[in-house]
C-alpha positions as CSV (number, residue, x, y, z in Angstrom):
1,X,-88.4,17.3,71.0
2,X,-85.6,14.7,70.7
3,X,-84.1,13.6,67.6
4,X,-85.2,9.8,66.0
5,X,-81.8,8.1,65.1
6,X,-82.7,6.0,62.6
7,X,-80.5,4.0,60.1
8,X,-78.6,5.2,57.5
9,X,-80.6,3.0,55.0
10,X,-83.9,4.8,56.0
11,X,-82.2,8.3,55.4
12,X,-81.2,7.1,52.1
13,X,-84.4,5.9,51.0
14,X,-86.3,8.9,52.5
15,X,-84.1,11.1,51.0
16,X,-84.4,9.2,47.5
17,X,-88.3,9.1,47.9
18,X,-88.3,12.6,48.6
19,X,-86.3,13.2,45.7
20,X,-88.1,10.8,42.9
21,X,-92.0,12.7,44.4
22,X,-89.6,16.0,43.2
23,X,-88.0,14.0,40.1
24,X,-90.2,11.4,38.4
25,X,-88.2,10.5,36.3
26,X,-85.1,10.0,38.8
27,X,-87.0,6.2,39.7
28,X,-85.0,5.2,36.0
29,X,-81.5,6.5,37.2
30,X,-80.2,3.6,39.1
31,X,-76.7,5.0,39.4
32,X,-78.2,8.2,41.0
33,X,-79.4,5.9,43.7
34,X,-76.3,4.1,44.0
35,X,-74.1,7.3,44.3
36,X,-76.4,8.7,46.9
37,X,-76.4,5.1,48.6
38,X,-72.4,5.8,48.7
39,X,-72.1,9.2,49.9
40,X,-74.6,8.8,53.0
41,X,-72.4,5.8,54.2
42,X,-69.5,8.2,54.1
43,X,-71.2,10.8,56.5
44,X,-70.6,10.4,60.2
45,X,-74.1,11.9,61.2
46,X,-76.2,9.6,62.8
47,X,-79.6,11.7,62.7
48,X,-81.9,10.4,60.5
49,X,-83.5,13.9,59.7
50,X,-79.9,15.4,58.8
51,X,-78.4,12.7,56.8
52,X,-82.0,12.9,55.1
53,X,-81.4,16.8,54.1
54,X,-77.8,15.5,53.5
55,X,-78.7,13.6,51.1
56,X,-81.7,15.5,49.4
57,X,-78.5,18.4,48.9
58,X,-76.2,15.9,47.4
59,X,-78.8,15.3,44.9
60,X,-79.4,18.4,44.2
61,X,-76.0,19.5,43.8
62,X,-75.8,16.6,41.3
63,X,-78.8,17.5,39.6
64,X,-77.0,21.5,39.2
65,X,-73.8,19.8,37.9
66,X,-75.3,17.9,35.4
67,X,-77.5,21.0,34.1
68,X,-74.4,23.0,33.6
69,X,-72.6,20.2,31.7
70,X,-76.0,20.2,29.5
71,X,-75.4,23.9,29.0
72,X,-72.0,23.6,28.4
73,X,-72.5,21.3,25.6
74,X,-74.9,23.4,23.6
């Protein structure tokens, strides 16, 4: 089965779908979006599916990041 290649704007907004359906509350965090907006249109992959998971990870490891500074400050 080939790969689609697709934009980078539709990996960004799958990915960020994907994410708020995991994340409700993520639809409020505008600057989430924006960074994940940023770091797909640094990546050099053009497959749609990949820059997707790329992009679901970033979030993810943002999400981690920000729960240990949460824990930190307790």
């Amino acid at each position: 089965m080939a790969n689609k290649v697709l934009s980078k704007e539709l990996a960004c907004e799958r990915a960020w779908q994907v994410y708020c359906l995991m994340n409700p509350s993520a639809h409020q965090k505008i600057k989430l979006k924006t960074r994940l907006d940023h770091f797909l249109s640094t990546q050099a992959t053009v497959d749609s599916t990949n820059l997707t998971v790329d992009g679901l990870k970033y979030l993810k490891g943002l999400e981690a990041r920000s729960a240990e500074k949460s824990e930190e400050h307790r």
